[in-house]
C-alpha angles and dihedrals in degrees: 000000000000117000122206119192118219124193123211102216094198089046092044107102098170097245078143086208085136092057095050081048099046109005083174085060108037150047141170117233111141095318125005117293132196105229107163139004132249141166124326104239087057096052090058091049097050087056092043093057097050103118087195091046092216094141121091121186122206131189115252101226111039095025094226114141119246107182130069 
C-alpha cells in the first residue's frame, strides 16, 4: 500500500509533532506541509501523533482514507 498524507490547514495548530516523527514528510511554514514521501508505517504515525489530529491519511490507490 501507498500511504498520502493530507493536512488539514483549519485543524493545523504547528505543534510540529509530524515533523519530529517524519522530517522527509513533513515541514512546518505557516501550517504543516507535505513535502516528501516515506514509509508507510511513518507516515501513519506522523498522523497518529498529531495532537491536533489534523493529519488524514488516504490510500493511494483506492483513494479510500485510512486514517483517521
Amino acid at each position: 500500500m501507498s500511504l498520502r498524507p493530507v493536512i488539514d490547514e483549519s485543524a493545523c495548530a504547528l505543534h510540529g509533532d509530524c515533523v519530529e516523527v517524519a522530517p522527509q514528510v513533513f515541514r512546518i511554514d505557516d501550517i504543516a506541509v507535505v513535502i516528501g514521501t516515506g514509509p508507510d508505517d511513518l507516515i501513519l504515525e506522523a498522523a497518529s501523533v498529531c495532537p491536533s489530529v489534523a493529519i488524514a491519511v488516504f490510500d493511494d490507490a483506492t483513494g479510500d482514507q485510512v486514517y483517521p
